[in-house]
C-alpha positions in Angstrom: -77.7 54.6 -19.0 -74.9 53.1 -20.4 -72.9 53.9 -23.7 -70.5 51.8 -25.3 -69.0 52.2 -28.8 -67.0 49.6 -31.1 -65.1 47.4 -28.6 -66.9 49.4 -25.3 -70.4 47.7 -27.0 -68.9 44.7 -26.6 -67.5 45.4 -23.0 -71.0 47.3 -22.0 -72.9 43.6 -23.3 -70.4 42.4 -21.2 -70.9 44.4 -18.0 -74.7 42.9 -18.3 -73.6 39.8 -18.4 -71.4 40.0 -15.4 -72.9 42.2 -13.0 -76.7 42.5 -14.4 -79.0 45.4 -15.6 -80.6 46.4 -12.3 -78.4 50.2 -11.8 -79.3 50.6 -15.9 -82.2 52.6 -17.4 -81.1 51.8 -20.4 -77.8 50.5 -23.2 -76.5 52.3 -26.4 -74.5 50.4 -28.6 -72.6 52.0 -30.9 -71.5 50.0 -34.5 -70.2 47.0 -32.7 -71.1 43.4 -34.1 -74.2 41.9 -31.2 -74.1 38.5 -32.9 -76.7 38.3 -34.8 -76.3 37.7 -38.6 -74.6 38.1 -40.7 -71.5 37.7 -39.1 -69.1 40.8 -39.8 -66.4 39.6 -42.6 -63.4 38.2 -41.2 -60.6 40.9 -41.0 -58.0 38.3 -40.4 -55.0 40.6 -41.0 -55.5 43.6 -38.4 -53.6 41.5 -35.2 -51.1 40.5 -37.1 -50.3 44.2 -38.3 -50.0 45.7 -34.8 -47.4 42.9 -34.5 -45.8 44.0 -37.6 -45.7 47.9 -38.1 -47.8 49.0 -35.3 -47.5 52.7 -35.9 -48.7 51.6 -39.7 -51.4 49.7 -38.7 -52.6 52.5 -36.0 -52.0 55.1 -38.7 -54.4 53.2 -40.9 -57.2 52.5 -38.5 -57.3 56.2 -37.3 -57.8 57.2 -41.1 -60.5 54.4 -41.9 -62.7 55.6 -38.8 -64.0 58.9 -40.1 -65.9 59.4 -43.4 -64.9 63.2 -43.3 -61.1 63.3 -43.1 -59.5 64.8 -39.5 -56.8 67.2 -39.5 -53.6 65.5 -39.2 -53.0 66.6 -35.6 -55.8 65.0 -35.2 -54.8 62.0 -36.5 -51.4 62.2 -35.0 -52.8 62.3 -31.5 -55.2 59.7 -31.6 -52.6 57.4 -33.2 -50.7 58.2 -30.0 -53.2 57.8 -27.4 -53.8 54.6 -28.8 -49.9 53.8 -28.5 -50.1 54.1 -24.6 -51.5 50.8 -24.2 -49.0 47.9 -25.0 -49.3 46.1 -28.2 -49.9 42.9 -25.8 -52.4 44.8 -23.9 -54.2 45.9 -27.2 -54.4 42.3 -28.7 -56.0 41.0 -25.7 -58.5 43.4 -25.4 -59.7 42.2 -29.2 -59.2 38.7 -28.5 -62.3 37.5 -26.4 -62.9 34.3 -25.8 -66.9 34.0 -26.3 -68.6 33.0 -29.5 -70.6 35.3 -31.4 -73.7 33.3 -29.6 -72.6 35.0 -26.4 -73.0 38.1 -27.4 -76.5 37.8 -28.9 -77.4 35.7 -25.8 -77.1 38.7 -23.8 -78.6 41.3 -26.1 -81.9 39.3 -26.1 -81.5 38.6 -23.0 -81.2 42.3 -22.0 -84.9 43.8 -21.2 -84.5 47.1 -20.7 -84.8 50.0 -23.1 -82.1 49.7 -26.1 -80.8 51.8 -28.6 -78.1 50.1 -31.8 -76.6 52.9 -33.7 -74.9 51.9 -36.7 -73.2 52.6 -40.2 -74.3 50.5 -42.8 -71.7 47.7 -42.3 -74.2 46.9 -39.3 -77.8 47.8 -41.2 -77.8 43.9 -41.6 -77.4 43.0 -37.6 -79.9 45.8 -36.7 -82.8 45.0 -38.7 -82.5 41.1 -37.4 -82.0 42.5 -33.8 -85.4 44.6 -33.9 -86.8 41.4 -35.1 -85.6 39.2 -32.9 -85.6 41.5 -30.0 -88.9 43.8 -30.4 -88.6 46.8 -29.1 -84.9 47.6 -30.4 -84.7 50.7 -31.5 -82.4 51.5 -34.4 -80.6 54.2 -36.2 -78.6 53.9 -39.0 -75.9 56.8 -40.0 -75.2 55.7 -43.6 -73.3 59.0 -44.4 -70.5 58.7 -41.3 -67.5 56.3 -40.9 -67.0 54.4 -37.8 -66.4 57.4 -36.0 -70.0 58.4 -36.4 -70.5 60.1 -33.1 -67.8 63.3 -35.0 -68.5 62.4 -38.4 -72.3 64.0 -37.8 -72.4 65.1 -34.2 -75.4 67.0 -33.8 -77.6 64.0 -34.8 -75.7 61.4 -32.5 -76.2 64.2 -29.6 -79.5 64.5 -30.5 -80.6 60.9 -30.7 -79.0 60.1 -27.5 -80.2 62.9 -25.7 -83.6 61.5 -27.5 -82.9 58.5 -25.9 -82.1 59.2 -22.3 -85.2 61.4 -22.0 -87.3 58.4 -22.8 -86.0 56.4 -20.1 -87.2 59.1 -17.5 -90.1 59.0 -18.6 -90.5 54.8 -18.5 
């Protein structure tokens, strides 16, 4: 089984693409855009602002992530954990080439077991993916942030525990 959250959904669908599904049971992704509609709203601003006060714009995202606040030590280290990879480096990993077509192509294309956990800025995406892709099971956490794996742990644990059980059982 294979997990991927945010940009690792994206790099999981991408995996697929590249190197196939035959060594998965089954794919998790985590509040990531898979194409379908509606398109997410265009950020615009967020590349531009590691350019221009990357420690401000690091700051930021940290904070948005969660719905229940982290300490600030928390906040402090993940801001620098993220700072170990080079502003450069950073950009290019959110700067894919593809269409959003690409990465619904693989999604539907992708016919093994799959889970899409979500916040509600993804509700949209994941009812249109369980109806173009029967089968597609779906959670949505409207009380977390992006970060919904700490914002309520138990239940992620729980679903994907769910989850991986099921595929021994296929």
């Amino acid at each position: 089984m294979l997990v991927g959250w945010s940009l690792g959904a994206i790099e999981a669908l991408q995996y697929v693409h590249m190197f196939g599904a035959e060594r998965l049971a089954g794919l998790v992704l985590v509040d990531s855009s898979v194409g379908e509609e509606p398109a997410p709203k265009e950020g615009g601003t967020f590349l531009q602002s590691l350019r221009d006060d990357r420690d401000k714009s690091l700051d930021g995202f940290v904070r948005a992530i969660f719905k229940h606040p982290p300490t600030e030590s928390e906040v402090i280290g993940l801001v620098k954990g993220a700072k170990r990879i080079s502003v450069e480096n950073s950009i290019a990993l959110l700067s894919y080439p593809f269409p959003r077509t690409h990465w619904k192509q693989i999604v539907h294309a992708y016919t093994k077991p799959l889970l899409y956990v979500v916040t509600p800025q993804f509700a949209e995406q994941a009812k249109n993916l369980q109806k173009n892709r029967p089968g597609t099971e779906v959670e949505v956490f409207r009380d977390a942030g992006h970060a919904l794996f700490v914002d309520e742990p138990e239940r992620f644990n729980a679903l994907i525990t769910r989850f991986a059980q099921s595929l021994s059982s296929r």
